[in-house]
Structures are given as structure tokens and as C-alpha cells.
C-alpha positions in Angstrom: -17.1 22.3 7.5 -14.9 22.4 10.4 -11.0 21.8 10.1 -11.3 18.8 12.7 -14.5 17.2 10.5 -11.8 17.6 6.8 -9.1 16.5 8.9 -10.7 13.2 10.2 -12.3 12.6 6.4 -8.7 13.1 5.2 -7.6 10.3 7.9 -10.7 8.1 6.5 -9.6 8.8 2.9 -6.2 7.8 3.1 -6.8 4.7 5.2 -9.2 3.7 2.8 -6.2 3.7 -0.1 -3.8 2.2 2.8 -6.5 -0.5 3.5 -7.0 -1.6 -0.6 -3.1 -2.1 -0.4 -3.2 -4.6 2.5 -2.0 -2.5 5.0 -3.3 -3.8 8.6 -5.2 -1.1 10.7 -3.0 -0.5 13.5 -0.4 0.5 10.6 -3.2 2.4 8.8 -3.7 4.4 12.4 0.0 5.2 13.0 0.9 6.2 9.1 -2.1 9.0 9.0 -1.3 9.6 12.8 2.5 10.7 11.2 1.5 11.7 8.0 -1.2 14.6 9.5 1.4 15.4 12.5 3.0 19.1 11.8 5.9 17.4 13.6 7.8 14.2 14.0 6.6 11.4 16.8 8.5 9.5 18.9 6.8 5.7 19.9 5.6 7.7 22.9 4.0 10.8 21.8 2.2 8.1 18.8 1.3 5.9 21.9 0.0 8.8 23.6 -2.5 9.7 20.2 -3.4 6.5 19.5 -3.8 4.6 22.8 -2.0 1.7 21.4 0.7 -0.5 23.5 4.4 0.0 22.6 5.1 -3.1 21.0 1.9 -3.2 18.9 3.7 0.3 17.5 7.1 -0.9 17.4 5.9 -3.9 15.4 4.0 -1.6 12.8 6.7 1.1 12.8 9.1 -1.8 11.5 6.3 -2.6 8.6 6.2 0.3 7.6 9.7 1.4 7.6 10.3 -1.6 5.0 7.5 -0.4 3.1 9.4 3.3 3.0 6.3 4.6 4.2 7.6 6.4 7.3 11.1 7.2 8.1 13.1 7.5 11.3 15.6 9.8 13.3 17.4 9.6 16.1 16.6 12.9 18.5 18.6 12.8 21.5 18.1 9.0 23.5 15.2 8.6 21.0 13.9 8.0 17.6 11.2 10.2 15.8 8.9 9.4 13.0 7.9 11.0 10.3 5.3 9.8 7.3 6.9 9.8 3.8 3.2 10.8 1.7 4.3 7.7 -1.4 0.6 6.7 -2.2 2.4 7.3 -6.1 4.7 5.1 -5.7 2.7 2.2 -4.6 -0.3 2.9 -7.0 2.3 3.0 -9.8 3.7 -0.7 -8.6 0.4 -2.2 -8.3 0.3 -3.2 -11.8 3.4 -5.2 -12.1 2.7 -6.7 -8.1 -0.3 -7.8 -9.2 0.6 -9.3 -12.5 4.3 -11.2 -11.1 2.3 -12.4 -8.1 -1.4 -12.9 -8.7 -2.2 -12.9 -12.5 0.6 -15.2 -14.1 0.9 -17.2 -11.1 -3.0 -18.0 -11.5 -3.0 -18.6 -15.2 -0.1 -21.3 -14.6 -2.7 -23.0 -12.4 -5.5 -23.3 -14.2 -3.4 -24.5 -17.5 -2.4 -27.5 -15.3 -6.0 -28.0 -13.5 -7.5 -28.0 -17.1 -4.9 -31.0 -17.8 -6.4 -32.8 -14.6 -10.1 -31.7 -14.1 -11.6 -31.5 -18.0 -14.6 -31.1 -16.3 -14.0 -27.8 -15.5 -12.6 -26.6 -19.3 -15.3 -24.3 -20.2 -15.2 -22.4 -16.8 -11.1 -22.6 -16.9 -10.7 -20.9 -20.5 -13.4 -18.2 -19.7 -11.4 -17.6 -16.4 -8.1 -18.0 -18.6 -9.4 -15.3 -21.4 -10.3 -12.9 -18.5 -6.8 -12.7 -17.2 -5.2 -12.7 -20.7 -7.4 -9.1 -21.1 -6.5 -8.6 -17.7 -3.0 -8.9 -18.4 -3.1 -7.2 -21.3 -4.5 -4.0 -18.9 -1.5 -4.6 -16.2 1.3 -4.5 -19.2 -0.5 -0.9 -20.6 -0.1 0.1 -17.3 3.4 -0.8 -16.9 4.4 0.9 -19.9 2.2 4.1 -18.7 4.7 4.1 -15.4 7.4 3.9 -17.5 6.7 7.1 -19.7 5.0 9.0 -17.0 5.0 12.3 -17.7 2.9 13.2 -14.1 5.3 13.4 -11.8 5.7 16.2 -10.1 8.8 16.8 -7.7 8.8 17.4 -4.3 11.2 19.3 -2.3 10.1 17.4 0.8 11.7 14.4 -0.4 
């Protein structure tokens, strides 16, 4: 297999894991753009790889500078970009994400639609048992992040 053919199925891969997270594409294109760049970008050089406008980078440079995903330098008149590789970090807050602002939130609901809609009970505390197991998953989780014994240090970071 050629070097070109791993490196575009290492692109695919990691957009893939970007894309389950909610990440848009154009900020899925300029993260693995950085993250498989031997050096860092500046909005030009990423325009230049890319073909997209300017502002449609500027825009996803700022999303994913609050997402610590890539970080920034100033290099003479100019910032450069480099990718910070944190598909750990984000896989390891996925649980509690997804429990705060899906799961409880959800549960809340249907306790008050079962008070209005009794039609519905049977479906409601099937749906309700679900995300009590489902719960119950996210909180093992949680505890596993917080006596991970995986992590491995880098000295990139």
C-alpha cells in the first residue's frame, strides 16, 4: 500500500471519529489537514491545501481553537496552526456530555409527558428503563476516566 493511499485512509479515519463528535466538515478538513502537516499552517498555506475561502477557515479555526483542538502562533505578521491529536480527551468526556445534556435532560421529559399523555405510559417507562441502564453505563464510564490507568504521556504536549 502506498504512503499516499495510508495517509488519505488515516485522514478518512480520523474524520470519521471527528464527524461522530459533531464536528462540521470544513472543520473536519482543516484539523486532519493540520494534524497530518510535518509543519505548522498559516490560514494561507491551509487555504492553499484545501481550496477553501479565508473566512470559511477563519470561522473553523475559531471552533476549533475553543475545542483545544488546534493551537495558534504568531510567526512574524502571521499566525500558524498546529493540530493538538486530543481524540482521548474528548472520547473520555463523551460519557458525562452525554449524560448532563442528553440522558437526564430526556428522562426529566418523559416523567412530565407521562403526567400529561397516559396514553403513552407503556412506551414512556420502556423508554425510561432504557436510559436508567443507559445511565447506569455512562456513570461506569465516568468512574473508569477517573481511575484511568491508560494514559500515556506525551512529550509533544
Amino acid at each position: 500500500m502506498t504512503s499516499n493511499k495510508v495517509l488519505k485512509d488515516c485522514i478518512e479515519l480520523a474524520g470519521r471519529i471527528l464527524r461522530r463528535w459533531g464536528f462540521a466538515e470544513k472543520d473536519i478538513i482543516i484539523y486532519t489537514t493540520l494534524l497530518f502537516s510535518n509543519k505548522p499552517m498559516s490560514m494561507q498555506d491551509i487555504s492553499k491545501e484545501t481550496g477553501l475561502s479565508l473566512s470559511t477557515i477563519s470561522i473553523s479555526i475559531n471552533s476549533l481553537m475553543k475545542s483545544y483542538l488546534i493551537k495558534a502562533e504568531k510567526k512574524e505578521r502571521s499566525r500558524i496552526f498546529t493540530a493538538v491529536p486530543l481524540f482521548y480527551e474528548f472520547f473520555l468526556n463523551q460519557p458525562a456530555e452525554m449524560l448532563d445534556k442528553e440522558v437526564i435532560p430526556l428522562k426529566q421529559k418523559l416523567i412530565e409527558l407521562k403526567q400529561t399523555m397516559p396514553e403513552l405510559n407503556s412506551k414512556i417507562d420502556q423508554t425510561l428503563n432504557d436510559l436508567s441502564n443507559m445511565e447506569c453505563v455512562l456513570n461506569e464510564m465516568i468512574k473508569i476516566k477517573n481511575n484511568n490507568k491508560c494514559i500515556k504521556k506525551s512529550n509533544n504536549l
